[in-house]
C-alpha positions as CSV (number, residue, x, y, z in Angstrom):
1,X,0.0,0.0,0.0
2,X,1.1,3.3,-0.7
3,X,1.8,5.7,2.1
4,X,-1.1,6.9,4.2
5,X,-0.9,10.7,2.5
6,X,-1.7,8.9,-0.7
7,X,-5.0,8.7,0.9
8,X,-5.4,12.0,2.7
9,X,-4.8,13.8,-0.3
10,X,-7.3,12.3,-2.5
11,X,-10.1,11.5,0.1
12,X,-11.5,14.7,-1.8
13,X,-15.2,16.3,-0.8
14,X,-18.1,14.2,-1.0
15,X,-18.9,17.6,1.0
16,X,-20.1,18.6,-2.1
17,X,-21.6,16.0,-3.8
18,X,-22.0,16.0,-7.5
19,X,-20.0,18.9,-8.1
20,X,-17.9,17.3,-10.4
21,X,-20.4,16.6,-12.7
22,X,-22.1,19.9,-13.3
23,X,-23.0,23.2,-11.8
24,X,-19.4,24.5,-11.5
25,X,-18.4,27.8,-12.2
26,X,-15.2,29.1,-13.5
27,X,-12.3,26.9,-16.0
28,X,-11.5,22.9,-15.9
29,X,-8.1,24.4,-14.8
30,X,-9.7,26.2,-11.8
31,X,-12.0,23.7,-11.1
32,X,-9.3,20.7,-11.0
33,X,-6.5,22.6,-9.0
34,X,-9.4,24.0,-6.6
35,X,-11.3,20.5,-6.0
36,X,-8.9,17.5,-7.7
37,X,-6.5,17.5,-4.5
38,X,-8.4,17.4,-1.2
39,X,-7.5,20.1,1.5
40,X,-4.7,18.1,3.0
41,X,-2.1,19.0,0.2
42,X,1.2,20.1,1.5
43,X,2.1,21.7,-2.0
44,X,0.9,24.4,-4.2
45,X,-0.1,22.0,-6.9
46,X,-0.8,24.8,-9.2
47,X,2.8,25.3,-9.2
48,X,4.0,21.9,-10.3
49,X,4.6,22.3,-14.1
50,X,4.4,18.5,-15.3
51,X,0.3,18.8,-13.5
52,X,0.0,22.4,-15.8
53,X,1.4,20.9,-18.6
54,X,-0.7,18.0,-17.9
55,X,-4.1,20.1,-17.9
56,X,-3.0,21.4,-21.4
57,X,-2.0,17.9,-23.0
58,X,-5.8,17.0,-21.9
59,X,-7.5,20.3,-23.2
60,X,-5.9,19.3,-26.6
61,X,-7.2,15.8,-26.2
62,X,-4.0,14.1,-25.4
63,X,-5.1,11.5,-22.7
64,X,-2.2,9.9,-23.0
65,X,0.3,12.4,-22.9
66,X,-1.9,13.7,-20.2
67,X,-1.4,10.4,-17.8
68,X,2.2,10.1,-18.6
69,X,2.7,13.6,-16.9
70,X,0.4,13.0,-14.0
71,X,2.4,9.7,-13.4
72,X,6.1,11.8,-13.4
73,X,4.3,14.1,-11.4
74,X,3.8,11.7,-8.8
75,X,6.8,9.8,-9.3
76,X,8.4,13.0,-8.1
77,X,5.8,13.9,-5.2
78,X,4.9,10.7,-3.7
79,X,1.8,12.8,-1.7
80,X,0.5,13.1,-4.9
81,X,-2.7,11.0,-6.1
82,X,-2.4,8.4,-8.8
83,X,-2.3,10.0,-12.3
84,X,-4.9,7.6,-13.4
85,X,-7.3,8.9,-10.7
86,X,-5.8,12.6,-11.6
87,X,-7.0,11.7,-15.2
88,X,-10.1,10.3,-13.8
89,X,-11.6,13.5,-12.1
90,X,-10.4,15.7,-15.1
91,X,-12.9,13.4,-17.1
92,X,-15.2,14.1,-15.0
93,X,-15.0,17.6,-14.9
94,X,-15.3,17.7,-18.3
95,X,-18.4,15.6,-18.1
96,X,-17.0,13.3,-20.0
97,X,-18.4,10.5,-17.6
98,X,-18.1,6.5,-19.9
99,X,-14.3,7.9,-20.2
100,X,-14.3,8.7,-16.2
101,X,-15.9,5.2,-15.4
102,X,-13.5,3.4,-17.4
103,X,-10.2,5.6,-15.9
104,X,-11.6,4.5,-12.1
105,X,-12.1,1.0,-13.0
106,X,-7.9,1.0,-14.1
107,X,-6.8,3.0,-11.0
108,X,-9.0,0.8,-8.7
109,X,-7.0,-2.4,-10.9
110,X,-3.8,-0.5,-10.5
111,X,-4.2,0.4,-6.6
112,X,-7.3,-1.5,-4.9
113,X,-6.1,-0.3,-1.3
114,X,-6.3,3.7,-2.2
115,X,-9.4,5.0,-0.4
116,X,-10.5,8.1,-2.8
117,X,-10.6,5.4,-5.9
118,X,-14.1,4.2,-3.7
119,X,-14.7,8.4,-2.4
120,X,-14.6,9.4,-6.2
121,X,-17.3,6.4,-7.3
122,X,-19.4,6.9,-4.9
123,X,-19.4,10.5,-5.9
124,X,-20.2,9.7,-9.4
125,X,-22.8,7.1,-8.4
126,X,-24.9,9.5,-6.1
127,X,-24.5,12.2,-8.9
128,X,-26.3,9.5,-11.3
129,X,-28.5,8.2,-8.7
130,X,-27.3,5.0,-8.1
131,X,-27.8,5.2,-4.7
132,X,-27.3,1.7,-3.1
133,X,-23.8,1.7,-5.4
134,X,-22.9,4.8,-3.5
135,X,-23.5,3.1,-0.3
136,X,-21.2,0.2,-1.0
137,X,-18.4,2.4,-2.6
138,X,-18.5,4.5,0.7
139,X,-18.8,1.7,3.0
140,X,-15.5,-0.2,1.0
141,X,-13.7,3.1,1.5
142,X,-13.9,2.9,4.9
143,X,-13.6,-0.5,5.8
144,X,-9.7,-0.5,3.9
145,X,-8.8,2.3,6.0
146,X,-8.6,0.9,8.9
147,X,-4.8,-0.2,9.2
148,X,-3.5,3.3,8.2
149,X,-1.4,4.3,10.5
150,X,-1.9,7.9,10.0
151,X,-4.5,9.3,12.3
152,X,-5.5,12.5,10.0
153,X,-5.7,10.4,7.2
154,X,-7.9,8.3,8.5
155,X,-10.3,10.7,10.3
156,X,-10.4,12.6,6.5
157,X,-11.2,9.0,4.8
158,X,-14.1,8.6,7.6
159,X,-15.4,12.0,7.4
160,X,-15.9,12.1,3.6
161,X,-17.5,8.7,3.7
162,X,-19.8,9.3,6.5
163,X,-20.4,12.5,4.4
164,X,-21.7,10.7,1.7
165,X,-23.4,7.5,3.6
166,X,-25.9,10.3,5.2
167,X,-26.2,11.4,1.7
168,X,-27.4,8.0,1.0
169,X,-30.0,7.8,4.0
170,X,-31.1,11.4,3.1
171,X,-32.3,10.2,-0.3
172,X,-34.0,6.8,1.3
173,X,-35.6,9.1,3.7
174,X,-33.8,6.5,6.0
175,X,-33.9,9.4,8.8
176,X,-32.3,7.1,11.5
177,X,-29.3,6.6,9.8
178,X,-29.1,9.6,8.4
179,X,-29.2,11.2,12.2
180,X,-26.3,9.1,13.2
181,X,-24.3,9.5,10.0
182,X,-24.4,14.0,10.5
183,X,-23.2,13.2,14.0
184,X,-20.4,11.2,13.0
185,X,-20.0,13.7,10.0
186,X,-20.0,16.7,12.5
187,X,-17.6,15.2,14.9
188,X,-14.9,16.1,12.6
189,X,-16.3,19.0,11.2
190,X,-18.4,20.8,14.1
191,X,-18.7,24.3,13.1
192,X,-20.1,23.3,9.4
193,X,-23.2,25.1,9.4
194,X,-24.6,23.9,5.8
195,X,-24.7,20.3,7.7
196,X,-26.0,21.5,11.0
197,X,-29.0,22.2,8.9
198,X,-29.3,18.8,7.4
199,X,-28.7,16.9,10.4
200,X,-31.8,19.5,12.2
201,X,-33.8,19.0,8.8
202,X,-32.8,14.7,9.5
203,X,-34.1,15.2,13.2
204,X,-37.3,16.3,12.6
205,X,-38.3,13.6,9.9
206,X,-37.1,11.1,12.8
207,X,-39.7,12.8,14.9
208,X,-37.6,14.6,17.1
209,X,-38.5,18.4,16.8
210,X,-36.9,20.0,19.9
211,X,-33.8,18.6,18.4
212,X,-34.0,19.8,14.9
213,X,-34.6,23.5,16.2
214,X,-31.5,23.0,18.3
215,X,-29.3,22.2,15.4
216,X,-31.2,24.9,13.6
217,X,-30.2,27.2,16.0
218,X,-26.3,26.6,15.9
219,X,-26.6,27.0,12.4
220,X,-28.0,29.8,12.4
221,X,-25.2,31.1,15.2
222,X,-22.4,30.0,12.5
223,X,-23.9,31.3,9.2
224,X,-26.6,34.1,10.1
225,X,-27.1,33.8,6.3
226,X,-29.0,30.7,6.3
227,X,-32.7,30.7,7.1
228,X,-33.3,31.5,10.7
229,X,-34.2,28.5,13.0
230,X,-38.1,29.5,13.0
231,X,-38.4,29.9,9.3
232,X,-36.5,26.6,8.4
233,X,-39.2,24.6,11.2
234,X,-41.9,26.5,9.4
235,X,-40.7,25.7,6.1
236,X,-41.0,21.3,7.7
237,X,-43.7,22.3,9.0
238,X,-45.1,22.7,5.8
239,X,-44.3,20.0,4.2
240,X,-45.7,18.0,6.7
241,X,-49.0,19.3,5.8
242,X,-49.4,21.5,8.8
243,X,-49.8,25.2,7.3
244,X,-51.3,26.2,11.1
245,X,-48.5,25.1,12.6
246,X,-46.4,26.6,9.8
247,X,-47.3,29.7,10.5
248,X,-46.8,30.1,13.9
249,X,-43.6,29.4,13.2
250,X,-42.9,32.4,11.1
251,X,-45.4,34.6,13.9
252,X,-42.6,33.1,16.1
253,X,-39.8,34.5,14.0
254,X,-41.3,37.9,13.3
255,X,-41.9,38.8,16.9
256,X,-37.8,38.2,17.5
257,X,-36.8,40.0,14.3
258,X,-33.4,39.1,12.6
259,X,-31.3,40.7,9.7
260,X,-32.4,39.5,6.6
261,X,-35.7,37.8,7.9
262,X,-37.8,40.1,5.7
263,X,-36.8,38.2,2.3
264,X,-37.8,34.9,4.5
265,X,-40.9,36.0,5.1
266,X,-41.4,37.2,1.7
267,X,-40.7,34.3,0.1
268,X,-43.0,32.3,2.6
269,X,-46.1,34.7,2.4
270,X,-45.8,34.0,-1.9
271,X,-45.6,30.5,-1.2
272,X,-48.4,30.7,0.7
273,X,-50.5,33.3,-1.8
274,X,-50.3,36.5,0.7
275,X,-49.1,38.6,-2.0
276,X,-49.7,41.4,-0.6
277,X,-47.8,40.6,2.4
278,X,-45.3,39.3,0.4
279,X,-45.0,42.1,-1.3
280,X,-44.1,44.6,2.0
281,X,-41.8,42.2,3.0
282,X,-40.3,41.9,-0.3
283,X,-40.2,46.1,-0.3
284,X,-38.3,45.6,3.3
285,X,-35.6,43.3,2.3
286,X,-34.7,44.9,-1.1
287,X,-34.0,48.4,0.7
288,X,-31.8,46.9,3.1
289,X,-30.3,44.9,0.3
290,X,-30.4,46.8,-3.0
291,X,-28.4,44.6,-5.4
292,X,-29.1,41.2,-4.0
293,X,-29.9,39.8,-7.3
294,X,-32.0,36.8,-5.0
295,X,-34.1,39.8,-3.6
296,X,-34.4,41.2,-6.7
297,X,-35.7,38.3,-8.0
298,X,-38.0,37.4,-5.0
299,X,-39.3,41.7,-6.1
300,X,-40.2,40.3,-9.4
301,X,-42.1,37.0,-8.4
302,X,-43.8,39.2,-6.2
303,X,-45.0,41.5,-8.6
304,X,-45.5,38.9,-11.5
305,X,-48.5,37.3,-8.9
306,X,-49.9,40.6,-8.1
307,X,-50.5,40.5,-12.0
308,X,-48.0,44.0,-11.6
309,X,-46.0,43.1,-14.7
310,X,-44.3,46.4,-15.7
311,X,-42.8,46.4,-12.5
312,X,-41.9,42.5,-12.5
313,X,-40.3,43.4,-15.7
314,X,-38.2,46.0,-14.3
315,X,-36.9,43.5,-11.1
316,X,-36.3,40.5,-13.1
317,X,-33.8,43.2,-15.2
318,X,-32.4,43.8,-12.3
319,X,-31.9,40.8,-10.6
320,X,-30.3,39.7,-14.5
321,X,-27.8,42.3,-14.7
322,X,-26.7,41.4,-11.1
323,X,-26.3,37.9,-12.1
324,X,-26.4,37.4,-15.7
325,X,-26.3,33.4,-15.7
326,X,-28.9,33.0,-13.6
327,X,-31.3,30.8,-15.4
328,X,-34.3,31.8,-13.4
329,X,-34.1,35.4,-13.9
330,X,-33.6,34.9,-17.6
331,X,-37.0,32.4,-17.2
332,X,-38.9,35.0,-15.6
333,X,-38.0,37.6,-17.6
334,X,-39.2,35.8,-20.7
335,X,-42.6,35.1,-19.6
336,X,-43.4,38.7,-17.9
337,X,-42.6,39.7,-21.8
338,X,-44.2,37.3,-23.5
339,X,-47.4,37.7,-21.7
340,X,-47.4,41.2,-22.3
341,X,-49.7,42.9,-25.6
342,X,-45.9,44.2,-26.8
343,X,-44.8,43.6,-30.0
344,X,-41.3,44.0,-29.4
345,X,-41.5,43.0,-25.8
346,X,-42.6,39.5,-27.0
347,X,-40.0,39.7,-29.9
348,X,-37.2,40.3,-26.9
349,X,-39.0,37.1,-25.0
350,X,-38.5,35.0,-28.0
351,X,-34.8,35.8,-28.2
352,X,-34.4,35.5,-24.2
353,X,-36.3,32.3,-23.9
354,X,-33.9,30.1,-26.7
355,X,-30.8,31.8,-25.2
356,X,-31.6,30.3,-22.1
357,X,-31.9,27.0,-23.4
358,X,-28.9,27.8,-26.0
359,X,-27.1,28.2,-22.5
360,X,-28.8,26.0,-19.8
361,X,-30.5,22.8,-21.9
362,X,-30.8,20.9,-19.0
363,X,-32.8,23.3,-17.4
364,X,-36.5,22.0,-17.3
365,X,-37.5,25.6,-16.5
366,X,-35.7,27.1,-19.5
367,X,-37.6,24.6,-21.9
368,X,-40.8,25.1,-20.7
369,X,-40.4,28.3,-20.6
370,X,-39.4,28.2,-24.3
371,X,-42.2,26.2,-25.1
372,X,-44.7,29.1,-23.8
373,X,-42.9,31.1,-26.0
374,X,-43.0,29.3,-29.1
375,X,-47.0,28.2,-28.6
376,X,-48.0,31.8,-27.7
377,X,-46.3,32.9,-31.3
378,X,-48.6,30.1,-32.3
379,X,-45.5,27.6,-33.6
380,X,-47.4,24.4,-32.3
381,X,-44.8,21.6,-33.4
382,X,-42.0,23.4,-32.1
383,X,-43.9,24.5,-28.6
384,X,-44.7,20.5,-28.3
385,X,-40.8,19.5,-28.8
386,X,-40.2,21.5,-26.0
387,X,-43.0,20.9,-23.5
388,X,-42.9,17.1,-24.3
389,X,-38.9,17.3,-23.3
390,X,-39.8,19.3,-20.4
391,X,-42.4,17.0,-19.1
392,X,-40.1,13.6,-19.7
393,X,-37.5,15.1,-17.3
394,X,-39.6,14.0,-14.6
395,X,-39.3,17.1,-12.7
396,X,-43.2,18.5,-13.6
397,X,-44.0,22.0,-12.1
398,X,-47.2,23.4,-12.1
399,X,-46.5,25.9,-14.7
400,X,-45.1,23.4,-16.6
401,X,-48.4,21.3,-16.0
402,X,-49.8,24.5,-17.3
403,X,-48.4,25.2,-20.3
404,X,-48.9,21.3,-21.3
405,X,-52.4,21.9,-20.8
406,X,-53.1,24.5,-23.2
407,X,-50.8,22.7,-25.9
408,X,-52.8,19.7,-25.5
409,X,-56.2,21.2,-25.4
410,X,-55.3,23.1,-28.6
411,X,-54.7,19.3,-29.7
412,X,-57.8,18.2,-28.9
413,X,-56.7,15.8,-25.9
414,X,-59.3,17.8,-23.3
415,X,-59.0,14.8,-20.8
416,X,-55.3,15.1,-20.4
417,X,-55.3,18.7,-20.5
418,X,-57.9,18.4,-17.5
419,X,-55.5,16.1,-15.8
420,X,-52.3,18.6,-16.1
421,X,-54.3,21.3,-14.9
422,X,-55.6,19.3,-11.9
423,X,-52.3,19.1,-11.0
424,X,-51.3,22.2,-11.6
425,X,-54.2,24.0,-9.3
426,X,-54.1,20.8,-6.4
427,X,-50.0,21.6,-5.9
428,X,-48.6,23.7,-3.4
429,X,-46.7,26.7,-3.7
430,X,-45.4,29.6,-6.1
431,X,-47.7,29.4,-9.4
432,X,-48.6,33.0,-11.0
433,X,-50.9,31.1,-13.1
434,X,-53.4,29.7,-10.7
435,X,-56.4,31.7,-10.9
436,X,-56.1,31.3,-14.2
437,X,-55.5,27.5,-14.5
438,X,-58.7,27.0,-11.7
439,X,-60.7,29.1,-13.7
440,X,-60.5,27.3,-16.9
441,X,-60.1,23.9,-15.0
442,X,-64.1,24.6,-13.5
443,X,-64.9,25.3,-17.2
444,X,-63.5,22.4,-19.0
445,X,-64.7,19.9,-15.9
446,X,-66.7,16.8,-16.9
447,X,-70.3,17.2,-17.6
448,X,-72.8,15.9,-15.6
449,X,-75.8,13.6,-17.1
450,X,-78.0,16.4,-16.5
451,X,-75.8,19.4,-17.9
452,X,-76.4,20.8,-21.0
453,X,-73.8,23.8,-20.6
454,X,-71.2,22.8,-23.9
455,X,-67.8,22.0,-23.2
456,X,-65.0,24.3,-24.3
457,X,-61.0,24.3,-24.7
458,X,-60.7,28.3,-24.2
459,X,-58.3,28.9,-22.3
């Protein structure tokens, strides 16, 4: 076995999991010298030359030049991981995942005993969703650990795959283990607020309340950014089916006011339908935070279900040109145009609505939203290609449930339409189209025997 460093270095984050497969900002160079070598690194590895010259032999698509550097690299700096594994996560980060597999597989041949081989797929597996895979690759990580001698290495192996095991009970909603896993997790790591907040949220799903607001609490001590502890039990609350109980939560949390609880509370009064309350909360939060692009955004969803959309069109302007790759902005904006009687302004949605999807095509959002588009310029085949990708991505929002309906009602196919609407009207939450979707669901409703009133796909 190679020294106990070997594993330290490359035990890398399953603290952010599925990182490496998407979602990352900045270049594959700052992404693999910022996240390919674990915090334990004893050099500046952007400073090695055969690892820079390495990242350039792979950006021209020489793999194997690539892995012939990595491995002199190590040769030289025995902390360093295996090339293979080095070549491995670059694949990765380039998305390039069969490639990745196949490069794991050979360092895993090549060094069976080196922990992050097992941290890296089990990684890769819960990005995919492969979730009892990612349970095994974890739990083989930690049990060849064991005889390094090295304490730090070994606390870092156990950390990262405790990390990822409560991932794995998270996503079973097996909230027993997934309690005991954050406690093991934040024994090494105490003061990590993000999972203070999923251990609380793991609490009370195992029926322990009292707990969970604990945890909330020290969270919120650590990282006053996060939602305060009332909010966050409000927000469970919820979910749980219990608005009462939900909202005397947030009662709870206005009468002890904290910075930054007014864009909280907004967003929980629009979730909710209080618009109007939502919207003085909204006002609140953006004065004391003028260029938050989130509050800016939170402005326009305000005003886009007040029906105010002039002035959601100014916010979701805003809240883009503070954040210009922000999907949901770009979304929002589109629509607000689109539904309004403006030629040009529907022209501009048009152009917005296939950037987004030019930019983000794995956003469901941005090809729904696209689909609007192109059915309200009337191009039917092109507005189904879209909403029929949306809707196979599984992830089904009411105002994607919407926007299927009218498509499919212009088709002719009233029953589904019915049945996409249903949904859209019976789910929870943020939908700006409600009133409109109930109305025209009460319209369209089966007849009965003795109703003579004639059925109609107006919508």
């Amino acid at each position: 076995m190679r020294t106990c460093s070997l594993i330290l270095i490359l035990a890398w984050a399953s603290t952010a999991q599925a990182e490496i497969i998407s979602g990352q900002e900045g270049s594959l160079g700052e992404q693999f010298f910022q996240r390919g070598f674990g915090p334990f690194s004893s050099e500046n590895v952007q400073e090695i030359p055969e690892l820079s010259e390495a990242l350039e032999q792979f950006e021209a698509g020489n793999l194997e030049g690539c892995l012939e550097l990595l491995n002199s690299a190590r040769e030289e700096r025995p902390n360093l991981p295996p090339g293979r594994l080095l070549l491995a996560r670059l694949l990765l980060l380039a998305g390039r995942i069969p490639q990745a597999r196949l490069a794991l597989e050979q360092s895993a041949a090549e060094e069976p005993e080196y922990s992050g081989i097992y941290l890296t797929f089990g990684e890769l597996a819960l990005a995919e969703g492969r979730i009892t895979d990612a349970s095994l690759q974890y739990r083989h990580a930690l049990s060849i650990v064991g005889s390094v001698p090295d304490k730090t290495a070994v606390q870092y192996v156990q950390r990262e795959a405790n990390a990822g095991l409560a991932t794995v009970a998270e996503r079973r909603g097996d909230w027993e283990t997934a309690c005991q896993k954050f406690s093991t997790w934040l024994a090494f790591d105490p003061r990590n607020a993000e999972v203070l907040q999923r251990y609380a949220r793991a609490l009370y799903h195992a029926d322990d309340p009292d707990a969970a607001l604990t945890q909330f609490k020290a969270a919120f001590e650590i990282d006053d950014s996060l939602q305060p502890p009332e909010v966050a039990m409000a927000w469970l609350s919820e979910q749980q089916g219990d608005r009462k109980v939900a909202d005397t939560w947030i009662e709870s949390a206005l009468e002890t006011p904290t910075e930054g609880l007014d864009r909280h509370v907004a967003a929980w009064m629009l979730h909710t339908s209080r618009f109007d309350q939502a919207a003085d909360h909204a006002e609140a939060a953006q004065k004391a935070n003028p260029e938050d692009p989130e509050v800016l955004l939170l402005c326009g969803q305000v005003e886009r279900a007040r029906k105010n959309l002039d002035a959601a069109e100014k916010w979701f302007r805003d809240s883009r040109r503070q954040n210009p790759n922000d999907v949901r902005s770009g979304v929002f904006l589109a629509l607000t145009l689109v539904d309004q009687d403006d030629r040009d302004k529907r022209r501009e949605a048009l152009q917005i609505a296939e950037s987004m999807v030019r930019e983000h095509p794995d956003s469901t959002d941005a090809v729904a939203a696209l689909g609007h588009v192109y059915y309200e310029f009337g191009r039917l085949d092109e507005a189904g290609r879209m909403l029929e990708a949306a809707l196979r991505s599984g992830m089904l929002s009411s105002r994607t449930a919407y926007f299927a309906a009218q498509l499919l009602a212009d088709r002719g196919r009233l029953d589904e339409a019915r049945g996409y609407l249903q949904s859209a009207v019976e789910a929870d939450g943020y939908f700006e189209y409600r009133d409109e979707a109930a109305a025209w669901l009460q319209r369209i409703a089966p007849r009965r025997p003795d109703d003579n009133t004639v059925e109609t796909t107006d919508n």
